[in-house]
N, C-alpha and C positions, 0 to 999 in steps of 0.2 A: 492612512489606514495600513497596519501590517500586512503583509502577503496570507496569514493564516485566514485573514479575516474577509478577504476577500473571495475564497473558496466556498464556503455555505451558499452564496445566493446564486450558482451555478443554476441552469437547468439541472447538467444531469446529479445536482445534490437533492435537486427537488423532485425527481426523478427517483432517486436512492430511497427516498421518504416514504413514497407510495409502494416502492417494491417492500422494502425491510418487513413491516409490519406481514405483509404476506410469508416471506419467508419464516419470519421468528413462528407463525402461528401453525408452520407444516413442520412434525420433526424427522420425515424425510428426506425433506427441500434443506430445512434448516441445516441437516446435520452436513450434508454435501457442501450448500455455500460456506460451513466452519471448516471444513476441509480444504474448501478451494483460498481460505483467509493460510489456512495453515501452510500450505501449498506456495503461497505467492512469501510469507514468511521465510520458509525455506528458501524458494527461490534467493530471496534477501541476502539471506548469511552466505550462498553459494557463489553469487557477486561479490559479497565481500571478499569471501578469502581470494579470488581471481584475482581482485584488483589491489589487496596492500600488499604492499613491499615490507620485506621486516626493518627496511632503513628507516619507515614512517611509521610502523605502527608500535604504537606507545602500549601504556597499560588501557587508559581511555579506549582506544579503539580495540582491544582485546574486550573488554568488557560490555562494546557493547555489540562486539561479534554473539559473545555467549549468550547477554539480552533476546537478540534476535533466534535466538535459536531454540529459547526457553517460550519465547511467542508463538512459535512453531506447534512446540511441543504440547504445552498448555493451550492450543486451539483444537489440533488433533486430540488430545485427552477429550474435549469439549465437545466434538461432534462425535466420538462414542458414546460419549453421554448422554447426549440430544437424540442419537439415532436407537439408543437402547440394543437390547440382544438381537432383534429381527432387523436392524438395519447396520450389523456389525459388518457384515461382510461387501456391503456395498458401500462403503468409505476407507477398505485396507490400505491400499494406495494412494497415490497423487494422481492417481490417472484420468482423463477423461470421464470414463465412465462412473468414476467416483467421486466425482467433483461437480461444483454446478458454475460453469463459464469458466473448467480451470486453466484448457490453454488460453483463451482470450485472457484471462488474468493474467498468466507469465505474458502473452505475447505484451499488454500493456506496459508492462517491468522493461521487457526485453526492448521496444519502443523508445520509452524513457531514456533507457541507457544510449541508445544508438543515437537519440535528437541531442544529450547531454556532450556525446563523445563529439559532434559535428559542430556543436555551439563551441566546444573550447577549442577544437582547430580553427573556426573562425574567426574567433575572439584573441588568437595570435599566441596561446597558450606555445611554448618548447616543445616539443614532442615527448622531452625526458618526462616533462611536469604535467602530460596527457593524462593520465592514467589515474594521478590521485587526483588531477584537478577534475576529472569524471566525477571518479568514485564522492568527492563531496558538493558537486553540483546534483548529480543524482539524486544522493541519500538526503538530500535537502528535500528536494522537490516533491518526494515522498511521504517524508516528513510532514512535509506541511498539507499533503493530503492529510494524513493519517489524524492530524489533529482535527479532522474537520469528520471525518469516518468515523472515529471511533466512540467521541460523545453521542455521536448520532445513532448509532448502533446500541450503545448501552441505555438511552432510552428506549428503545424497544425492546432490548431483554429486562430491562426491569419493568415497563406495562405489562410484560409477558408472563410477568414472576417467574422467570427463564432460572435454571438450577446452578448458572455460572455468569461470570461478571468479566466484560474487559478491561475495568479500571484500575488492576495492578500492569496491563500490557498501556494505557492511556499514559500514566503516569512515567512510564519507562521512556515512551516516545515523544514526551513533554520533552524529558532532558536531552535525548538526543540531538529534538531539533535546536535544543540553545546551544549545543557542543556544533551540528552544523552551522548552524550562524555565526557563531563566531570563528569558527577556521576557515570557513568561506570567504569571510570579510576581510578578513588576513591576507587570504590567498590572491582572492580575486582583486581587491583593492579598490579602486576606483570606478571599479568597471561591474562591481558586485548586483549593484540594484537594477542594472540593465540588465544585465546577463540572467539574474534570477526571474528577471519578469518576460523574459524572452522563453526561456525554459518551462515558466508555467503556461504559457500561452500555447507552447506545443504540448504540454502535458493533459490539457482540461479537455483537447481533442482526446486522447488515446484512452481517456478515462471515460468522456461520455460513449466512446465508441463500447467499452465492455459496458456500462451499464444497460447500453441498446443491447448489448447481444442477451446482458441477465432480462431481459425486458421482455424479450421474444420467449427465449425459453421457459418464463414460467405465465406465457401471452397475459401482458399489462401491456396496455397501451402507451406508446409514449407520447410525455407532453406534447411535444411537439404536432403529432399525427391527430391533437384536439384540438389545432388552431388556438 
């Protein structure tokens, strides 16, 4: 079983399940949680540029700096849409207040990064080689959320007859994660399908933990708490 494919049968994806549909159906709520997608986007590209060196970064990895940043952008476009002219001013920024779970979304990112950076000091990584071998154990691991997020989400804007579509941002993040799998394998070598499955094991925590916070704030119950 690939690693993508093991992410959907998650609690908290079944979890995801029962909130989305609530969300997509408020376009107050909705337009916030596209903000806090656009938000954690950002955050994305913000990482990147921290973490490449121009000694590694090719055109590949320029390109899909820009991707990411075009995700950002077309999500923010899409929660003005959603929120219309009377919920214009309550999604301006990435703030808190304009976002629905937007720190706990970065804190999940910022999580990721820190469990990723502690795997590859463990795993005997150089210290020189820390830094990108982060940057693509992260951007993996993400990845392979995202493929499991974002068909799940575009069903429900399309039940919704929703007025915008993720599947030009799905397909972008298809190729990514084959460009991370394969520099990962490279990189990592032998040591790759451990260390990724170590990675997602600390990652499905940091994720269920935001989806319990999206849980509370728009009060759904979670599985969990129905036996």
């Amino acid at each position: 079983m690939s690693f993508s494919a093991q992410v959907p049968a998650q609690p908290s994806m079944r979890q995801l399940k029962r909130i989305l549909p609530i969300l997509v159906g408020n376009p107050a709520l909705h337009a916030r949680f596209i903000n806090t997608l656009a938000r954690m986007e950002y955050v994305g590209v913000r990482k990147m540029l921290k973490a490449r060196h121009v000694d590694r970064l090719d055109l590949e990895g320029l390109q899909h700096i820009v991707e990411e940043a075009s995700h950002a952008l077309r999500l923010k476009r899409a929660a003005k849409k959603i929120g219309g002219e009377r919920e214009k001013d309550g999604i301006a920024t990435f703030s808190s207040a304009h976002t629905l779970g937007g720190p706990e979304a970065e804190r999940y990112l910022q999580e990721v990064d820190h469990a990723c950076e502690e795997l590859v000091r463990f795993y005997g990584f150089p210290e020189a080689e820390r830094r990108e071998a982060n940057y693509l154990l992260s951007s993996l691991i993400i990845e392979i959320r995202a493929q499991a997020f974002y068909p799940l989400y575009e069903q429900n804007l399309q039940a919704a007859n929703a007025p915008f579509s993720v599947r030009a941002i799905l397909k972008d993040e298809v190729k990514h994660l084959q460009e991370m799998e394969h520099q990962s394998q490279q990189i990592f070598g032998s040591t790759w399908r451990t260390l990724v499955e170590d990675a997602l094991r600390v990652e499905a925590k940091f994720f269920e933990d935001w989806v319990a916070q999206l849980s509370q704030q728009i009060k759904v119950p979670e599985l969990s708490a129905q036996g």
